[in-house]
C-alpha positions in Angstrom: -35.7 90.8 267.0 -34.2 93.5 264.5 -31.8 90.9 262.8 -34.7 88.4 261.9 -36.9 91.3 261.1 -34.3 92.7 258.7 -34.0 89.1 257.5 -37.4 88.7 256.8 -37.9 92.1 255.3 -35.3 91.8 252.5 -36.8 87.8 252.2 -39.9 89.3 251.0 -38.9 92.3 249.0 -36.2 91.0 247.1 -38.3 88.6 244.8 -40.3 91.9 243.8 -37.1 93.5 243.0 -36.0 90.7 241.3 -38.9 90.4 239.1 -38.8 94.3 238.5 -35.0 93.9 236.6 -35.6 90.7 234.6 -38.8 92.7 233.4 -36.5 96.1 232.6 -33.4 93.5 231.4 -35.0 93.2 227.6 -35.0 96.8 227.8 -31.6 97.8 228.6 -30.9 95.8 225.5 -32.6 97.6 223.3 -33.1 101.4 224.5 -29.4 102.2 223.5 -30.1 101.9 220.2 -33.3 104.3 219.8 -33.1 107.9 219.8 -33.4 109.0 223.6 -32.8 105.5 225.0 -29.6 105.7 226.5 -30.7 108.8 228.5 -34.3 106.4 229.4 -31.2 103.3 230.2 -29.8 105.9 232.9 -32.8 106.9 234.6 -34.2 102.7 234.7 -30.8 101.8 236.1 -31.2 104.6 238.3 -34.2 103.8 239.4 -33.7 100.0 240.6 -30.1 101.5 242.4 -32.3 103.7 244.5 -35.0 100.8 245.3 -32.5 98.7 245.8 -30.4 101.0 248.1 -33.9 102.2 249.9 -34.7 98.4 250.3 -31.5 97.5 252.0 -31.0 100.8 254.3 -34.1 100.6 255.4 -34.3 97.4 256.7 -31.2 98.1 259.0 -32.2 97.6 262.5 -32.0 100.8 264.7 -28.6 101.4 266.6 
C-alpha cells in the first residue's frame, strides 16, 4: 500500500506544483531586470525547490 499511496500522492500534487511554476515562469523573466528582483528570483526559486523537495520526501513510504 505505501508504493501506490506514494504514487497517488505525487499524482495529485504535482499538477498544483506545476501550475504554481508556469504562473512564477513570466516572473523569473522579468525580476532580474528591476531593482531587487534578482534577490526576489532567488527566494521564488527557492521557494518551489523546497515544495518540491517537501512534496517528494514526504510521500516516501516508511522504512
Amino acid at each position: 500500500m505505501g508504493a501506490l499511496q506514494r504514487v497517488l500522492l505525487v499524482a495529485l500534487l504535482t499538477p498544483g506544483m506545476l501550475v504554481a511554476m508556469v504562473a512564477a515562469f513570466p516572473a523569473l523573466l522579468v525580476l532580474p531586470f528591476l531593482k531587487g528582483g534578482t534577490e526576489r528570483c532567488i527566494k521564488l526559486l527557492a521557494a518551489q525547490t523546497k515544495y518540491l523537495r517537501t512534496l517528494l520526501t514526504g510521500s516516501r513510504p516508511a522504512p
